[in-house]
N, C-alpha and C positions, 0 to 999 in steps of 0.2 A: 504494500500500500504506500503512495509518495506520501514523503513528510506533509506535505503540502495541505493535504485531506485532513491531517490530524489538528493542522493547525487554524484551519478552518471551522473544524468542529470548536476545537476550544475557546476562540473570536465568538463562535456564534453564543456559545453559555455563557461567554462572559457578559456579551450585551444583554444576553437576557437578565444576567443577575444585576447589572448595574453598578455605580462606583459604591466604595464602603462598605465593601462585598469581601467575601473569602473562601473559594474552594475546598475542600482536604479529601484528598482522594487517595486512599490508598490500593495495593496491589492483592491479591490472595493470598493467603498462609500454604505456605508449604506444608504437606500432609504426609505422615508418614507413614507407609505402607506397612511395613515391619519390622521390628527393631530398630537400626540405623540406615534403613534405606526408608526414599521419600519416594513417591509417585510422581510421574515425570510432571515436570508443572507447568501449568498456564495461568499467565495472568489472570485477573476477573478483568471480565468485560468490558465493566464502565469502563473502567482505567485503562487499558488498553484502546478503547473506543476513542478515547480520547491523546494520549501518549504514542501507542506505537512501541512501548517500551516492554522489551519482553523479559525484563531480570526479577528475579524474587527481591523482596527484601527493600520495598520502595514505594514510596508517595509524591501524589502531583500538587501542589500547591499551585490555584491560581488566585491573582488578586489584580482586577479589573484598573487601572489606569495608573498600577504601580510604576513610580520611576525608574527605579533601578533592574524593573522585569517585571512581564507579570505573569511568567509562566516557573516556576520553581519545580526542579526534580533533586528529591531525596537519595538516595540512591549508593550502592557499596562502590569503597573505591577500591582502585587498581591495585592486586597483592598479587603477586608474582608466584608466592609459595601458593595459595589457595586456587589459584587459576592454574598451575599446574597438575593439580588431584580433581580440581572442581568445572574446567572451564572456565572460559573466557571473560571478562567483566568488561561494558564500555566505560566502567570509571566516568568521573564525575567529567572528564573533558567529550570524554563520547557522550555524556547525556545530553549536553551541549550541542556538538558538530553533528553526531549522528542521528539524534532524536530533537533536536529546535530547542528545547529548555532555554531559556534566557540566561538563568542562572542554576549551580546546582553545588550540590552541599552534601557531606558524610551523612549517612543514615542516622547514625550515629550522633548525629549533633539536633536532630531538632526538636529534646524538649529545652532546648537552649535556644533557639531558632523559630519554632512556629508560632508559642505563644507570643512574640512580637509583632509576630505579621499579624497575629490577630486583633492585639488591642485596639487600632486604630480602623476595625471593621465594625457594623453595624449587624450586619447579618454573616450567620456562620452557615453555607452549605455542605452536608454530608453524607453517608448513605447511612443512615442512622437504622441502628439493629441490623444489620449487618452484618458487621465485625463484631460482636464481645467484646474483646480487648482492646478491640481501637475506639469503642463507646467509651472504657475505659479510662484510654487516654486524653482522649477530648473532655473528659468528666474533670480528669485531673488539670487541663489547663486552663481550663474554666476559674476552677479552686485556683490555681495560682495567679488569675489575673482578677478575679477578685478578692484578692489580699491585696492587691496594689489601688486600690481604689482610690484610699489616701491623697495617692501619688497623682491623681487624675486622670490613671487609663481605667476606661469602662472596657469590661467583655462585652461582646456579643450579644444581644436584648435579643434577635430574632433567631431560631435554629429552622432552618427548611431541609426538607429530607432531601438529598441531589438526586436519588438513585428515579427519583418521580419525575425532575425535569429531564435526565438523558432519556428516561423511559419513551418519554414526546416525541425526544431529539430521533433516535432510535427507529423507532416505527416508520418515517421515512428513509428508502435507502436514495444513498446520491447515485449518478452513473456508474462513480469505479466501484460503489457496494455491489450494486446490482452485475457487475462484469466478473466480480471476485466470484459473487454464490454461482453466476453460471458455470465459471471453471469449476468449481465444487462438484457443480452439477454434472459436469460432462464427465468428468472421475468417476460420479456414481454411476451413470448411468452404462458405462465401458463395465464397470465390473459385473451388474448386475445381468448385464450382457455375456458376460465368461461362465455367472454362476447357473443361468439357464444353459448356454452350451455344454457345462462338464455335467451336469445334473446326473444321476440315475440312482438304481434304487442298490442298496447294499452299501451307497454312500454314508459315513456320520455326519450328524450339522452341522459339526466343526470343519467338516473336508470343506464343505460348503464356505463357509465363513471365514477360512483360510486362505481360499480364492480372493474374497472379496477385499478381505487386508493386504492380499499382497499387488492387486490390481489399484486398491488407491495409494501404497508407499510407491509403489511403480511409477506412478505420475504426479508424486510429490507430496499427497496428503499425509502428512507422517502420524496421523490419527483418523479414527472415526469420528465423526460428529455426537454419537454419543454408542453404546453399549450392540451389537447387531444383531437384529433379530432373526435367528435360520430355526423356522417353524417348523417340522415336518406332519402331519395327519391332526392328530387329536391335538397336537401342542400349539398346534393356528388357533385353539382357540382359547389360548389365554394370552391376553393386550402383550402384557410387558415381560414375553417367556424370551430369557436371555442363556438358560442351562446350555442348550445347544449340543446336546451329546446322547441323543437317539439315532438310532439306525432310521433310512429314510425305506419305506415301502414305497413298493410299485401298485398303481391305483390308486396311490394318497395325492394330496397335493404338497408343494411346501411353498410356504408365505416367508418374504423375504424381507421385511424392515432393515433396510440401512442405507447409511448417508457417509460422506466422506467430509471433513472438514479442512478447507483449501484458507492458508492465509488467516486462519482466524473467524472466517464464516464458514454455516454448516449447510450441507443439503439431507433432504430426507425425503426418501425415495421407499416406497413398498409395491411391489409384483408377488403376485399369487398364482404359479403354472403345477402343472400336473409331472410330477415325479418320473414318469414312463413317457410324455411326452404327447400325451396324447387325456383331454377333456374326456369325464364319464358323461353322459347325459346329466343326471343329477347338480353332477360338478357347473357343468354349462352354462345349465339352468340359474343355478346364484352367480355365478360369476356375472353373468349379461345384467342381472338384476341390478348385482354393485356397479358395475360398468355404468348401466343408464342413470343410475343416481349420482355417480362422480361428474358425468357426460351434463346431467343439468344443476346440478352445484355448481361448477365451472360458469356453464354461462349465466349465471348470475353476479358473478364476478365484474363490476363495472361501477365505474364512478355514481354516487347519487343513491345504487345500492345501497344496502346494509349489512352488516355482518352477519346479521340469522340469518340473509335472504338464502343465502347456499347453505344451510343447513335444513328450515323448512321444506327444501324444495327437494332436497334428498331423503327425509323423511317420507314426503307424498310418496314419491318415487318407491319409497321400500317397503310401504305399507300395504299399498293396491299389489306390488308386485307379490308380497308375500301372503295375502289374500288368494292371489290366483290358484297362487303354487300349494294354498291347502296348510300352510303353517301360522295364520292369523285369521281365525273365526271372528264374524259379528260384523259390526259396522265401523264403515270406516271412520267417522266423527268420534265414534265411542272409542275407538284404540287408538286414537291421537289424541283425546283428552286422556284415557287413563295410562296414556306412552306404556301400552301393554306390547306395543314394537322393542321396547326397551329390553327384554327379554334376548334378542337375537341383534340390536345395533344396540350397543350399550355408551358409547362415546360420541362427544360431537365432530362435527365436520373438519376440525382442522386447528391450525393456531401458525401465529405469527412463525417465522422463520429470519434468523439474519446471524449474529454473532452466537447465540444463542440457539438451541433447534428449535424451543420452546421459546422463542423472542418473548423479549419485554413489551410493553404496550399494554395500554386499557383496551378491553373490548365493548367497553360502554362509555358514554359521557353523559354527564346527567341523567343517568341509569336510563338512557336511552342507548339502544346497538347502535355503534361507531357506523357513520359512512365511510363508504371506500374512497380512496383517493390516491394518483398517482405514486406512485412508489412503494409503495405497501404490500410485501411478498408473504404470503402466506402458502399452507399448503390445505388440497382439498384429500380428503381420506376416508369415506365412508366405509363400513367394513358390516362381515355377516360373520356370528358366529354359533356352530351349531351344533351342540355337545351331546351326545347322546340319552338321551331321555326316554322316557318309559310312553310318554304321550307327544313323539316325533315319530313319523315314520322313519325305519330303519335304513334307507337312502338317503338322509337326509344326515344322519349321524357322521360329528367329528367335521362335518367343515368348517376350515376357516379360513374367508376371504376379504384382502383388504386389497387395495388399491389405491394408491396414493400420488400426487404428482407437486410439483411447486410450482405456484402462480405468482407473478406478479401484474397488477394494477395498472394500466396503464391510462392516455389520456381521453382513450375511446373505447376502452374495453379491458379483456387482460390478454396477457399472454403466457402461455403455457411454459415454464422455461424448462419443462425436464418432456419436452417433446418427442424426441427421439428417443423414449424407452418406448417401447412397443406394447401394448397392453391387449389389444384384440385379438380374440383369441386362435384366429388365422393363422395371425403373424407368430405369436408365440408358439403355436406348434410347429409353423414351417423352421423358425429359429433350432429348435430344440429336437428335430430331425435331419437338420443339416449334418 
């Protein structure tokens, strides 16, 4: 991402906070795995969202019309022994040249350091709760700048939560957001293409999912976007099954959830094909059903819309269709008001996408549903799942189908950005007989 981006975003929260203002943003805590190893780390979001700065162990200070700088990074400095055992540091001169910082200063020094930048601010912005510990420390410099009152510095009268205004900022992506999640997206979309090709049955999920890891480090993703989901038969139908170490049968299906994270942004991508390569009737049957409900979720997707608009519309879509099909008795007003669908689509339509696969954002305002509006990438996901029961017909047992794609918003409509996965079910078989 060019510095350029970052410092744009930061300009723009500044203007919005105003002079007499104070940022403090810190980075994520390193987590430790076990014992004395940590899990490989990423910054948190905000703070990268806004920095660019990928080291542990650091906070952004900004302070709107400051003279001496108004962008301040915390940050470890250069150790020669430690960066031999640990990696690399860009040191306080790198947070400077390599990441825009105005000014930058030892980790190490700033409860010597920030509570000054704070006295002469009016309002303190934060990600308040959060952090524990950095609530903590903010508690603590509070206390020590009200001890100096005497002296005629006042703390901070206003505390505003930040993690609520990036959240705004967030929900629109700029051009290079929107260019980053497509590479994202074309990594997924490569792998999920290998993992239908190697597919068959005597496979483990992990054979599967081992594909799909080494097809996004291949083209650079050096993570998933978040944990992968390789379903095979009955295990499609639990939402968030991550075990992944069943034997895959022939005549099952298997549901694929996964996304690749490129640069910092995530894609989230789900395909649902047939294990042997080839649709049962039954299988067909829900498949088309989720297909036509993702098929008019999508087009609803458009400025002026709303945010239920593609979830209501997938619901109609699933209700009548599973009316047809002999799995939802009665009327249809009476199983949309007692969401007796809920039974077999149990989640809604989708959610925000960007740094985040779960993006930040309201999906209300005024506990009214958000209108859509350019730039605003979300994904559509309607899913059928259908566990075997005593009062399902036995054709019907153990499927589960999701389908999922990532849209974004645009100024006449949307566009599909994960287009080239293939989902009909033509195509997935001619794929997966190749």
């Amino acid at each position: 991402m060019d510095i350029s981006e970052f410092k744009r975003r930061r300009q723009y929260l500044m203007d919005s906070m105003g002079k007499d203002s104070i940022a403090i943003i810190p980075t994520a805590i390193e987590k430790v795995r076990n014992h004395d190893i940590h899990y490989p780390f990423r910054p948190d979001s905000n703070f990268y969202y806004l920095t660019g700065f990928p080291e542990p162990q650091a906070i952004a200070v900004l302070v709107p019309e400051r003279e001496q700088g108004q962008y301040i990074l915390f940050c470890r400095e250069k150790d020669s022994e430690q960066e031999i055992w640990h990696g690399r540091r860009a040191g306080l001169e790198g947070a400077c040249e390599l990441y825009g910082a105005d000014d930058a200063f030892p980790i190490t020094d700033i409860d010597d350091i920030i509570p000054s930048l704070m006295e002469s601010c009016h309002r303190l912005y934060y990600p308040v709760n959060l952090f524990p510990e950095f609530d903590a420390k903010i508690a603590e410099w509070m206390t020590v700048l009200r001890n100096r009152i005497r002296s005629g510095i006042v703390p901070p009268h206003e505390v505003i939560a930040l993690d609520h205004v990036l959240n705004e900022m967030r929900v629109y992506k700029s051009p290079l957001e929107i260019e980053t999640i497509r590479k994202a997206i074309a990594i997924t979309v490569d792998a999920h293409l290998k993992a239908m090709r190697c597919c068959q049955a005597k496979m483990y999920e992990y054979e599967i999912e081992a594909e799909l890891t080494h097809e996004f480090m291949k083209q650079g993703s050096r993570a998933p976007a978040y944990p992968s989901i390789v379903a095979g038969g009955k295990n499609a139908c639990i939402l968030h099954y991550t075990e992944n170490n069943t034997l895959l049968n022939s005549g099952e299906l298997l549901l694929i959830d996964a996304g690749a994270e490129f640069d910092y942004y995530a894609s989230d991508l789900t395909r649902t094909f047939p294990i042997n390569g080839q649709f049962s009737e039954p299988q067909k049957a829900l498949y088309e059903l989720v297909l036509a409900a993702q098929l008019t979720a999508i087009a609803q997707i458009k400025p002026g819309n709303h945010w239920n608009d593609p979830q209501q519309a997938a619901v109609d879509v699933i209700i009548q269709g599973l009316k047809d099909l002999g799995l939802l008795l009665g009327k249809f007003e009476t199983i949309l008001e007692e969401e007796s669908y809920k039974r077999f689509y149990k989640h809604r339509i989708g959610h925000w996408m960007g740094m985040d696969v779960h993006d930040v954002g309201s999906y209300k305002i005024n506990n009214a549903w958000r209108a859509f509006e350019p730039g605003m990438v979300m994904t559509i996901e309607p899913g059928l799942y259908i566990p075997a029961s005593d009062d399902v017909e036995s054709q019907w047992w153990d499927i589960g189908i999701r389908i999922e794609d990532n849209v974004v918003v645009t100024e006449i409509g949307n566009e599909v950005l994960s287009a080239d996965l293939p989902k009909k079910i033509k195509d997935i078989e001619a794929i997966m007989t190749k």
